[in-house]
N, C-alpha and C positions, 0 to 999 in steps of 0.2 A: 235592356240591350240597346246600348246606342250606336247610332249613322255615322259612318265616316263619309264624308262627302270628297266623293271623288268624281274626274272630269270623264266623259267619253260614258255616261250613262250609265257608271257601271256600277250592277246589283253587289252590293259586298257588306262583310256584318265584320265589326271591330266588339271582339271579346275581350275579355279581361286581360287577356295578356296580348291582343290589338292584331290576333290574326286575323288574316281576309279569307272570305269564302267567294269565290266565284265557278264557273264550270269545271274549272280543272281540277279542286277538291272538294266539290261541291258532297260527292258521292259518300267521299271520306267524312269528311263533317257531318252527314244526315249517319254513317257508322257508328261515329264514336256518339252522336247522343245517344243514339236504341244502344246501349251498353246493356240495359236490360234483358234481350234479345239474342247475347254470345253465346256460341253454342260454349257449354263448359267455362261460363261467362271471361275466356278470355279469349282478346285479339291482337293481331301481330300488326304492325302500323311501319311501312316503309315508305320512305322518302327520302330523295335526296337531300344534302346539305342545303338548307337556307327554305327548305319547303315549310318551314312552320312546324314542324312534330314537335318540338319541344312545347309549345305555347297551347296545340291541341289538347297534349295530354296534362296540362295544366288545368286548362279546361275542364277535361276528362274528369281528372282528379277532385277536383270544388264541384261538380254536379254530381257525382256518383259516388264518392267516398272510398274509391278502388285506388287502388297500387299503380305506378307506372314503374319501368326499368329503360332508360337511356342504356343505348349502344351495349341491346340485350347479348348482339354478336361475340360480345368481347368476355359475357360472363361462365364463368366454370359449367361443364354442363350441370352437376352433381346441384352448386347452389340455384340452376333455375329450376331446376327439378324441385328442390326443397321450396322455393316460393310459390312454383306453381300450386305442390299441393298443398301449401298453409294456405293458399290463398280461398282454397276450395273448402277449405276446416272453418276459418273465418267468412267465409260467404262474402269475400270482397272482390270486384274484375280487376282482373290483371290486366295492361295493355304493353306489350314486349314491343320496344323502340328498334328500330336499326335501318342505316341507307345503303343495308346491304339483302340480296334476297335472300332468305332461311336454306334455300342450298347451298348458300357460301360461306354459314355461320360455322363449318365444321364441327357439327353435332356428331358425338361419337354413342352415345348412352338409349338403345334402343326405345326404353320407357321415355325417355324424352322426345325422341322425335317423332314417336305417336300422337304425344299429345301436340305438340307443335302443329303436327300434320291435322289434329284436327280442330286447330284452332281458327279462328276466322281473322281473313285476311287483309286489310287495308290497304290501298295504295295510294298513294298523293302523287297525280299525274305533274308532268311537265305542265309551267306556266303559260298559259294563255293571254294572250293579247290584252282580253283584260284584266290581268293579275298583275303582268307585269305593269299595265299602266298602275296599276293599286299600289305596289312595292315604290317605285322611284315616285310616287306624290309623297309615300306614309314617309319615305324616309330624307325626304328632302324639308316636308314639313316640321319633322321633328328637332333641322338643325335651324329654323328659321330661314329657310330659302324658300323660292316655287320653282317649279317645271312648267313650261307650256306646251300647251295641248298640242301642237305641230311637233315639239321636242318629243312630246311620248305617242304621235301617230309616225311620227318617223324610225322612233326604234320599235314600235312594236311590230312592223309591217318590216325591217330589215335585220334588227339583231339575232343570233343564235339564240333561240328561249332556252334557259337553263335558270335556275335560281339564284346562281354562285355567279352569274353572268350578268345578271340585274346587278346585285353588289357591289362586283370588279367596276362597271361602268358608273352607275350613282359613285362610287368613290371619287371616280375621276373626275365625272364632270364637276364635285363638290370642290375639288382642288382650283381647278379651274374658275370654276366662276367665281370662287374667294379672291381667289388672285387677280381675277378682273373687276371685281366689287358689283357683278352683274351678277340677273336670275338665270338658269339654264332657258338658253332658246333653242332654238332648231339647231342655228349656226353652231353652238356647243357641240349639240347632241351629234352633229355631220362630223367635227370635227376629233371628237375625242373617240368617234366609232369607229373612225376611220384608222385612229392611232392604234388602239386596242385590237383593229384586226391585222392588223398590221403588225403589231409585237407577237402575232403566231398563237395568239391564246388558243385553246382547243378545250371545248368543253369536255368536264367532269375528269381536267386536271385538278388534283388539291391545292387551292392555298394553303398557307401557315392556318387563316381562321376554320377553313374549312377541319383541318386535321387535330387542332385545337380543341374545338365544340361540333363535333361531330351531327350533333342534335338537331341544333338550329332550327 
């Protein structure tokens, strides 16, 4: 298991598919390991777009040997029914993906939504100060740029936290600093925050990517 070295002291573990653990899924993370532990060894894992459930149950997946189902919301009730209970014939954990809560999944199939109902629950909370600072390091280092530590004390103490909100803004400030052949500084980060709140954004509207990969 190795360190991602990030600024502003923050505790975070980079897995194989390079998600971060900090307080705000800390809870979810220490879940999906005791996978052993599921009541009727499956669990429902909700999170918004860009919160990492793709790359968990990735995780999930290579530790445990279990099943996942991306944007469980959108499947027939009849075929989650039929995996649920192969899953329980094979003695392998199910974990049902979606960024939507299980009363909006319109479950219609009584046997289904018992066992749904007694399945155990996961949530990946909104990002915290230090996620987001995690997020715009991982993904600014990945293009060969940096962020300074004023740039991610400035948006983490002023930006709307949302996951899709980190994205929107590392996109932009990426655009920008290319074009001025500079790293993100403060001045960026004042400046492209100012733009974006300013074009009206309103969290937990969908982008293209968002509605695209749902997962994320």
């Amino acid at each position: 298991m190795s360190q991602i070295a990030l600024p502003l002291d923050i505790a975070s573990i980079s897995h194989g598919e390079g998600y971060l653990v900090t307080d705000c899924n800390a809870e979810a993370h220490e879940q999906l390991i005791n996978w052993a532990r599921w009541p009727n060894a499956t669990a429902i894992l909700i999170g918004a777009y860009g919160s990492g459930k793709l790359s968990m149950a990735h995780q999930f997946e290579r530790q445990s040997g279990g099943r996942f189902v991306s944007n469980a919301n959108k499947v027939a009730d009849d075929d989650l029914f039929h995996l649920w209970n192969q899953s329980q014939v094979d003695k392998r954990p199910l974990l049902l993906m979606s960024s939507r809560e299980v009363s909006r999944w319109g479950v219609q199939l009584p046997d289904l939504k018992s066992r749904l109902a007694a399945s155990l629950l996961i949530e990946v909370g909104a990002p915290d100060e230090a996620m987001i600072a995690g997020l715009f390091q991982k993904y600014f280092a990945l293009r060969g740029l940096s962020i300074s530590e004023d740039a991610l004390s400035y948006l983490g103490k002023r930006m709307e936290r949302s996951y899709q909100n980190v994205e929107l803004l590392a996109q932009k400030m990426n655009v920008l600093a290319t074009e001025r052949k500079k790293p993100i500084t403060r001045a960026i980060a004042i400046e492209i925050l100012a733009q974006h709140e300013g074009a009206g954004y309103k969290p937990g509207s969908e982008s293209a990517a968002a509605q695209s990969d749902e997962e994320n």
